[in-house]
Every structure is written in C-alpha cells, then in structure tokens.
Residue frames as qw, qx, qy, qz and C-alpha x, y, z in Angstrom:
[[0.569, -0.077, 0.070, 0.816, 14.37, -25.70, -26.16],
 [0.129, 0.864, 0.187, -0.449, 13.66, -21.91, -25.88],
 [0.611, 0.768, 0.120, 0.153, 13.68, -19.93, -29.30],
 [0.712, -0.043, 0.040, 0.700, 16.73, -18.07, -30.21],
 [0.244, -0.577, -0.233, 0.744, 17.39, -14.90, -29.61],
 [0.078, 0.247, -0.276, -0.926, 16.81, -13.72, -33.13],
 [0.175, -0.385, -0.891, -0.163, 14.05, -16.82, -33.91],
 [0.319, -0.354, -0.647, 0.596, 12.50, -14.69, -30.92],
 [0.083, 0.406, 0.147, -0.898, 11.90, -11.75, -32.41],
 [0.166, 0.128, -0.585, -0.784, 11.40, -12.53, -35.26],
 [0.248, -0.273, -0.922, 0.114, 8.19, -14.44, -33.69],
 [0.049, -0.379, -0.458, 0.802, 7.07, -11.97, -31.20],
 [0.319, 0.181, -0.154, -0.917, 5.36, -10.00, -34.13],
 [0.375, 0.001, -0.808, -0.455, 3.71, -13.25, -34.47],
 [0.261, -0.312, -0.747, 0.526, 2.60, -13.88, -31.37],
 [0.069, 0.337, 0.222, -0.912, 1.14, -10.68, -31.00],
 [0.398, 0.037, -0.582, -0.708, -0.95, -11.21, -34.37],
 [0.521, -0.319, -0.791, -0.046, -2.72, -14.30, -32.68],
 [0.273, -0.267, -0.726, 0.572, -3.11, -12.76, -29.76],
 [0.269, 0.337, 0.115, -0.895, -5.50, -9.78, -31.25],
 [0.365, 0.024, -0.814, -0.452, -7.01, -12.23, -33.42],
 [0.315, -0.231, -0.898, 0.202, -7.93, -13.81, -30.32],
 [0.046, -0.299, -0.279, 0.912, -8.91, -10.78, -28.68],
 [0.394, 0.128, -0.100, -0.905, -11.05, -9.23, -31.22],
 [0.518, -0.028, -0.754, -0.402, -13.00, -12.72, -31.57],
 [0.604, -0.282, -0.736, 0.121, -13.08, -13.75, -27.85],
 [0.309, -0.855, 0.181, -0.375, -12.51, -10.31, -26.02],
 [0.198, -0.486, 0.753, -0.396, -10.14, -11.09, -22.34],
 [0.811, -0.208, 0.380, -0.393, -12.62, -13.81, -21.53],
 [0.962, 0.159, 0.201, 0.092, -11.44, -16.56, -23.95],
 [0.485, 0.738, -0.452, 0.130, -7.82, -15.44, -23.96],
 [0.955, -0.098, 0.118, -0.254, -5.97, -18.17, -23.49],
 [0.317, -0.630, 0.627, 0.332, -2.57, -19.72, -23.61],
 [0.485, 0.072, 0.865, 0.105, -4.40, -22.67, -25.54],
 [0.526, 0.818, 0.223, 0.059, -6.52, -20.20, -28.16],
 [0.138, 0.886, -0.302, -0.322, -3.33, -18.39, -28.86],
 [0.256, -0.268, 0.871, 0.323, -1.03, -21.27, -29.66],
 [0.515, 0.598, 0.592, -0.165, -4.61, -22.53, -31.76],
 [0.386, 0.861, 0.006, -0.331, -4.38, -19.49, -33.55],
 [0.085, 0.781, -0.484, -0.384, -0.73, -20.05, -34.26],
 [0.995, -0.090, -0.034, 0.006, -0.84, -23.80, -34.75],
 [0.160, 0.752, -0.480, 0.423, 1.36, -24.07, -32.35],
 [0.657, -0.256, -0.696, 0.135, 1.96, -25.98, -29.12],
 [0.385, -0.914, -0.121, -0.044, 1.09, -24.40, -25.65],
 [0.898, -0.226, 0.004, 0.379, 4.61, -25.29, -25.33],
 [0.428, 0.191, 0.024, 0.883, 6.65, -23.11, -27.64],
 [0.025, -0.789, -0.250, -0.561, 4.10, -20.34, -26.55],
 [0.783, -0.582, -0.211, 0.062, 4.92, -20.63, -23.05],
 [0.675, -0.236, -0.020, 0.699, 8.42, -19.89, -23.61],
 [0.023, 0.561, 0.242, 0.791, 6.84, -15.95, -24.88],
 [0.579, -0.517, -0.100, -0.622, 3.96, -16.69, -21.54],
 [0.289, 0.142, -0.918, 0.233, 5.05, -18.50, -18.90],
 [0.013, -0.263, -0.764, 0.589, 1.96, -17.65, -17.21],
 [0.107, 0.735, 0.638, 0.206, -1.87, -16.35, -18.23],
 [0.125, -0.942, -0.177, 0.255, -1.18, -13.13, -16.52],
 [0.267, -0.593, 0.372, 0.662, 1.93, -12.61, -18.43],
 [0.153, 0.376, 0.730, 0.550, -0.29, -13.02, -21.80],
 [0.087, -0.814, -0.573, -0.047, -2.67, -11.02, -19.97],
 [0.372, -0.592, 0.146, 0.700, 0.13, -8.19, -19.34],
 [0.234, -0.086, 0.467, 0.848, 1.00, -8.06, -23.02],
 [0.077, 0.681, 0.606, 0.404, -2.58, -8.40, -24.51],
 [0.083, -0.917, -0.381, 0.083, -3.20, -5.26, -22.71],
 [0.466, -0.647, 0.247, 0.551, -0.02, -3.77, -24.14],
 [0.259, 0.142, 0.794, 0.532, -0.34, -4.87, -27.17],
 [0.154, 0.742, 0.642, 0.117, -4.26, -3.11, -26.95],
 [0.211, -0.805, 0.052, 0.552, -2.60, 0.31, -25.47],
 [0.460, -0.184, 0.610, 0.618, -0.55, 0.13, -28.93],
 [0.192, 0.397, 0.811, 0.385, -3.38, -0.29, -31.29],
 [0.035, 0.844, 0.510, -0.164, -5.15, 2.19, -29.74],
 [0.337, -0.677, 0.183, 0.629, -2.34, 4.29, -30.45],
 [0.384, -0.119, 0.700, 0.590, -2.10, 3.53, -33.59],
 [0.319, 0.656, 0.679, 0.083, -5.44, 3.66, -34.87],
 [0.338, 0.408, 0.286, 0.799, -6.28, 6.36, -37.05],
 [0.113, -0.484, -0.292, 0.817, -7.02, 10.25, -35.32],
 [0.191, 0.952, 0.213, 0.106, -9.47, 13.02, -36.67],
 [0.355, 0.422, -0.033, 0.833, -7.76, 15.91, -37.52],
 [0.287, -0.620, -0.477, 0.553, -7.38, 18.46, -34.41],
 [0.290, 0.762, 0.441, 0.374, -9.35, 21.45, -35.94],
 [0.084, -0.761, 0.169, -0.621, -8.26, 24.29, -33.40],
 [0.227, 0.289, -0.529, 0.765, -7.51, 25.02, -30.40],
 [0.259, -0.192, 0.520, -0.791, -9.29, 24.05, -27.31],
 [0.775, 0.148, 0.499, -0.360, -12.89, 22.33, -27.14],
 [0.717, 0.515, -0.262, -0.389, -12.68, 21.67, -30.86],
 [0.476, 0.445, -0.752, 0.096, -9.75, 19.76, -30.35],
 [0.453, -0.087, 0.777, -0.429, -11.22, 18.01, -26.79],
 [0.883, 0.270, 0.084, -0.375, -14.50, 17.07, -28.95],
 [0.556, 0.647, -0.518, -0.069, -11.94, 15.83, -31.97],
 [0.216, 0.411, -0.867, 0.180, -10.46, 13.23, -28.84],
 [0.295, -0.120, 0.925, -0.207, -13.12, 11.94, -27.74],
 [0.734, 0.449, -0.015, -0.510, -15.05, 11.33, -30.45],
 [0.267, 0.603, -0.746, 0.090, -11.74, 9.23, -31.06],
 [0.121, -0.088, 0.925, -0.350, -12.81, 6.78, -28.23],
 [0.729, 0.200, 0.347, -0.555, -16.63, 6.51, -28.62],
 [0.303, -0.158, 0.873, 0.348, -17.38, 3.51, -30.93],
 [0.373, 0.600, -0.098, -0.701, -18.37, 5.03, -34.07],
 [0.412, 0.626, -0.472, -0.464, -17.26, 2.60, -36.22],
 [0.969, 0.047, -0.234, -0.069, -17.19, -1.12, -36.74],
 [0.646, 0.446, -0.497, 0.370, -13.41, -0.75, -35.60],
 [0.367, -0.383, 0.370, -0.763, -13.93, 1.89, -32.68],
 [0.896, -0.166, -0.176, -0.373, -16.92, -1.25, -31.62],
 [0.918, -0.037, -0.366, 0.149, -14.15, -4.07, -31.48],
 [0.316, 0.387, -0.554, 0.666, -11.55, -1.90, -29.86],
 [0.433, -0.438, 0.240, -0.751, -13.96, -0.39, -27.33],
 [0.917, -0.089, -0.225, -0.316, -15.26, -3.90, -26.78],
 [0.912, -0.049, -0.370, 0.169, -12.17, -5.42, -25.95],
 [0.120, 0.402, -0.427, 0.801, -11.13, -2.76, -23.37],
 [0.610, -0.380, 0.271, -0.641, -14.46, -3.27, -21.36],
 [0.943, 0.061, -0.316, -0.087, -13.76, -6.85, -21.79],
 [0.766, 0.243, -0.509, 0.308, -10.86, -6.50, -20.07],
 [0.228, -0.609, 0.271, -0.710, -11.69, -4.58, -16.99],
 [0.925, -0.323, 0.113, -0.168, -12.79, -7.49, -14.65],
 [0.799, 0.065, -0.423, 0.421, -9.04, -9.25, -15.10],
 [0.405, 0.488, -0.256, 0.730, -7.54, -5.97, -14.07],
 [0.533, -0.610, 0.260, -0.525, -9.75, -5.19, -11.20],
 [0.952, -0.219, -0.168, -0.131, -8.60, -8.68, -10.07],
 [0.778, 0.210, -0.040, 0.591, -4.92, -8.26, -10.20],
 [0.236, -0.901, -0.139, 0.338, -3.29, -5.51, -8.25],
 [0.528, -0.112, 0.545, 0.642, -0.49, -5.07, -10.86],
 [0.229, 0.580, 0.689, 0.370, -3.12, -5.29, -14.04],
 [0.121, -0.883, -0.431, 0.141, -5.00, -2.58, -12.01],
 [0.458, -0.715, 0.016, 0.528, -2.27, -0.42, -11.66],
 [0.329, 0.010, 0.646, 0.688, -1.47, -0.60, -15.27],
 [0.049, 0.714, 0.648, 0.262, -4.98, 0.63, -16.27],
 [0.228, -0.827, -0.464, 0.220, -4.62, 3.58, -14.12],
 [0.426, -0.367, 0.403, 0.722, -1.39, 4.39, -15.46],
 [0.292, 0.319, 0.664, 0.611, -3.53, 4.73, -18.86],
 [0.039, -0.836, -0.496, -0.232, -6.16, 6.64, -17.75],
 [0.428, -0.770, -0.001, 0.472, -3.77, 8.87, -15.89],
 [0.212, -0.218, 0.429, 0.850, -2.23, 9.80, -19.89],
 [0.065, 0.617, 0.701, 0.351, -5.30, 9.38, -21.31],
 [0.184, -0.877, -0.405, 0.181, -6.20, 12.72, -18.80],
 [0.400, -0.554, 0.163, 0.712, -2.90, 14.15, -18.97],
 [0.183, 0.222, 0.607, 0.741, -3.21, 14.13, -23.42],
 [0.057, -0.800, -0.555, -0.219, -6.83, 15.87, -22.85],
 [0.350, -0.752, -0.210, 0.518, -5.58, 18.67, -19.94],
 [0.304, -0.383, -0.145, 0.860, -4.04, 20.92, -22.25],
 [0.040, -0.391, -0.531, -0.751, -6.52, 21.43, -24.60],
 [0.411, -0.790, -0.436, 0.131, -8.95, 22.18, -21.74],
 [0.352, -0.580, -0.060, 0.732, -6.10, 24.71, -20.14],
 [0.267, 0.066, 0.468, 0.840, -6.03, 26.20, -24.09],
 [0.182, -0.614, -0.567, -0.518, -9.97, 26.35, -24.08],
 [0.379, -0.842, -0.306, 0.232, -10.04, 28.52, -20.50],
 [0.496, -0.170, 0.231, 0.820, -7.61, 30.84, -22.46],
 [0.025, 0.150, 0.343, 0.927, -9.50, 31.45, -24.97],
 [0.226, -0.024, 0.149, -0.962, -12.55, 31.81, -22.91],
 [0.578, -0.090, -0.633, -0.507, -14.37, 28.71, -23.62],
 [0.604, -0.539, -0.575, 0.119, -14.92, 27.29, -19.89],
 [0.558, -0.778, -0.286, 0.036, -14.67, 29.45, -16.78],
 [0.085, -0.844, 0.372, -0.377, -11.93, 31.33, -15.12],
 [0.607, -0.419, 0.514, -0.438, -12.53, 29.32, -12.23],
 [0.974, -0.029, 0.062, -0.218, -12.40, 25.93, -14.15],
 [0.416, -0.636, 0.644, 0.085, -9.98, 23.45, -13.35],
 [0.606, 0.549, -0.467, -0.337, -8.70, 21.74, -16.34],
 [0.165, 0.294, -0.941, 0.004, -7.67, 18.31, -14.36],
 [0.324, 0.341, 0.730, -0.495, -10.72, 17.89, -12.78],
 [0.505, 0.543, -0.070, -0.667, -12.60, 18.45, -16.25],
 [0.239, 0.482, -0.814, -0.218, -10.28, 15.75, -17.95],
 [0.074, 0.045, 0.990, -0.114, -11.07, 13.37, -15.77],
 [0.401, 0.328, 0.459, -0.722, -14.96, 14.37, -16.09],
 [0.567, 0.435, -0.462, -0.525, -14.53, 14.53, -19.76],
 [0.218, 0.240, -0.945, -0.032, -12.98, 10.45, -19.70],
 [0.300, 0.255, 0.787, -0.474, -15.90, 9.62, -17.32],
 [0.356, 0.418, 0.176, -0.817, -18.34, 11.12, -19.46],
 [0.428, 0.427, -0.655, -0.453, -16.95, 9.74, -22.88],
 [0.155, 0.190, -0.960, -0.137, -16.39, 6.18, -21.06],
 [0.393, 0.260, 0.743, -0.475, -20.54, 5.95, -20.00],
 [0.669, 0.543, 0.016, -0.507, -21.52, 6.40, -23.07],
 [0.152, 0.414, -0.890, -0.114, -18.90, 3.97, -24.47],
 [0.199, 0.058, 0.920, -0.334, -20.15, 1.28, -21.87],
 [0.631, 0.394, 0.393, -0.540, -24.34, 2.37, -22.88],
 [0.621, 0.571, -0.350, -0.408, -23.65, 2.34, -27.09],
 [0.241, 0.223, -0.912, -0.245, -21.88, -1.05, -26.82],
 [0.147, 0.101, 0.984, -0.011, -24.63, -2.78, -24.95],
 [0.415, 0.608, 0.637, -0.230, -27.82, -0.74, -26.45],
 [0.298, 0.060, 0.448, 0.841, -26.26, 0.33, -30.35],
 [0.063, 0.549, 0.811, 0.191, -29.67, 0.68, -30.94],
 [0.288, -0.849, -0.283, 0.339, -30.59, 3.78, -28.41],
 [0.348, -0.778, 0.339, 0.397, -26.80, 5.18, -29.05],
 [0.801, 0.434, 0.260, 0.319, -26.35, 4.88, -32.97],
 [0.609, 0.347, 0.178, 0.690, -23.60, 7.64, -34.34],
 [0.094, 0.513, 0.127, 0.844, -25.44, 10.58, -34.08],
 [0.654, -0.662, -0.268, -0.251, -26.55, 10.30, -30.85],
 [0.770, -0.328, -0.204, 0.508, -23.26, 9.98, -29.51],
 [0.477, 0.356, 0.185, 0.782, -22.18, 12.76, -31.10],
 [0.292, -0.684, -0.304, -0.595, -25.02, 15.15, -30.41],
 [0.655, -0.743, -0.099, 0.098, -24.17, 14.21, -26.59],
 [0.721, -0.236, -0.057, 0.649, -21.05, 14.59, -26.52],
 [0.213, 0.426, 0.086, 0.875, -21.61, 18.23, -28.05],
 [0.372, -0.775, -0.290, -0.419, -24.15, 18.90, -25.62],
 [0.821, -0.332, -0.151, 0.440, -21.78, 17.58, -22.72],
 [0.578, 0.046, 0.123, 0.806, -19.02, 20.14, -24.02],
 [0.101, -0.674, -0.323, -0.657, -21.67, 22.65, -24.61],
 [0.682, -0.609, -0.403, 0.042, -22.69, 22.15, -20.80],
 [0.688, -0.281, -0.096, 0.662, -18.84, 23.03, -19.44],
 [0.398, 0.407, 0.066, 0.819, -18.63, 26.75, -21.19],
 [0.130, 0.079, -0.291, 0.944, -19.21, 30.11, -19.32],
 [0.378, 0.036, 0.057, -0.923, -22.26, 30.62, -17.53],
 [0.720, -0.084, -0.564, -0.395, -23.78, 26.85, -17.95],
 [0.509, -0.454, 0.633, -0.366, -24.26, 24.79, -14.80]]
C-alpha cells in the first residue's frame, strides 16, 4: 500500500538522508535501491513506492547533490570582480575533507549521466548556471579593467569551470601533488594569466 500523502512527506526527508549517506560512502557506483532501503531498514518495497526505478533514484540523488552543493557553506565575496571569481571557485576545488566528499561524488556520478540522455541533459543544465553565476563577476572585472576590452566574459566562464574542474579531477586522484596550497596558488596564477596584457 503506497504511503499517505502526509506519511509521504513526512518520509521524503528521510529518504533523502539515506540516500547521501549512501552517496558519500559508495559515491553513484553503489547507489542502489537495495543500499538505500539498507540504510533505512527498510524494504526495497516501501522504497520503490519514492523509486520506482534506479534512474528515478538516480534523478533525485543528483538533485538532492545540486542542493547540498547549494547549501554548503560560501567564502565571503570580497569585491568586485576577480576577487569575487577566485572567492567561487575556490568554493568548488576540494579544500576540505567536505569539499573531497562532495567533489568526489559529482565525478562519481558523471559516467551514469553520460549514459542517459535525460541525466546528461540535467548536468548541462548545471553547468550552464554554474557559468551563468560566474559571468557577471567576469563582466564586473572587464569594467574595472581587470581582463581585456576585448574579453568575452562567457567564453571565460566556461574556461574558468574547465580550469577549476581539471584540477578538481587531478587533487582527488593525486592529493598528494595538489594539497591546499597548490590549488590555490594555481588557481591565482590561472586568474593572474586572464588580466591585461597576459597571453
């Protein structure tokens, strides 16, 4: 018998709990109609009436990560322009033990989505705000003179997101090489790279 309509909600926040549990322990690969109901001791059954399918667990979990990432605490945006580009992605690199599991279970989930033409389409839809939240600080920093005349603040975004997510991808799989200050130090050099008169 499917939950009730308030039983339902009042669940859902549960559901979700088990399902980043699962996540940050198993990444996409071991998510699972059968580890989430685990987590909840539960039966696949009553979960089923939340998932009727893996890809519709695999829909939310990656709704449920878009969230978190939202959520997560932000530096302060010091100023206008670069200061405030650095200040976001310094936000995404994984700096921290948290930054580590998030970042981890975004590259963890890139192989469902490239499988799925949906999934996919959802991802791009992120990285298309992800660029769109970065463009006007770029358009603010060719104001005040920090990048070119000539530079084009969507094409820069997306350079910046590329830039940020290879060094993501290197620091999770060699911490070692790419400890804190090394990200950091690149990413200033990166930003350094983009201002008047650098090629």
């Amino acid at each position: 018998m499917p939950p009730a309509p308030g039983d339902r909600e009042a669940r859902r926040k549960d559901v979700s709990e088990a399902v980043w549990r699962v996540l940050a322990d198993k990444g996409f690969g071991g998510l699972t109609l059968r580890s989430v109901a685990t987590a909840m001791n539960v039966s696949t059954g009553m979960l089923m009436h939340y998932f009727p399918t893996k890809r519709a667990l695999i829909a939310h979990a990656l709704d449920l990560l878009e969230k978190r990432t939202a959520e997560r605490p932000r530096r302060e945006r010091p100023a206008e322009g670069l200061a405030s580009v650095r200040a976001m992605l310094l936000d995404i690199l994984p700096l921290t033990g948290d930054d580590t599991a998030r970042n981890r279970i975004w590259v963890s989930s890139w192989d469902l989505a490239l499988a799925d033409e949906g999934l996919a389409t959802g991802q791009a839809d992120r990285y298309t705000r992800l660029r769109a939240t970065i463009r006007p600080h770029l358009e603010a920093a060719r104001a005040l003179g920090e990048l070119p005349t000539t530079a084009d603040p969507e094409q820069l975004a997306a350079t910046a997101v590329a830039f940020t997510h290879g060094l993501v991808v290197q620091a999770l799989f060699d911490p070692g090489r790419f400890p804190e200050g090394v990200q950091a130090a690149m990413l200033d050099d990166f930003l350094a790279s983009l201002g008047p008169g650098r090629t």
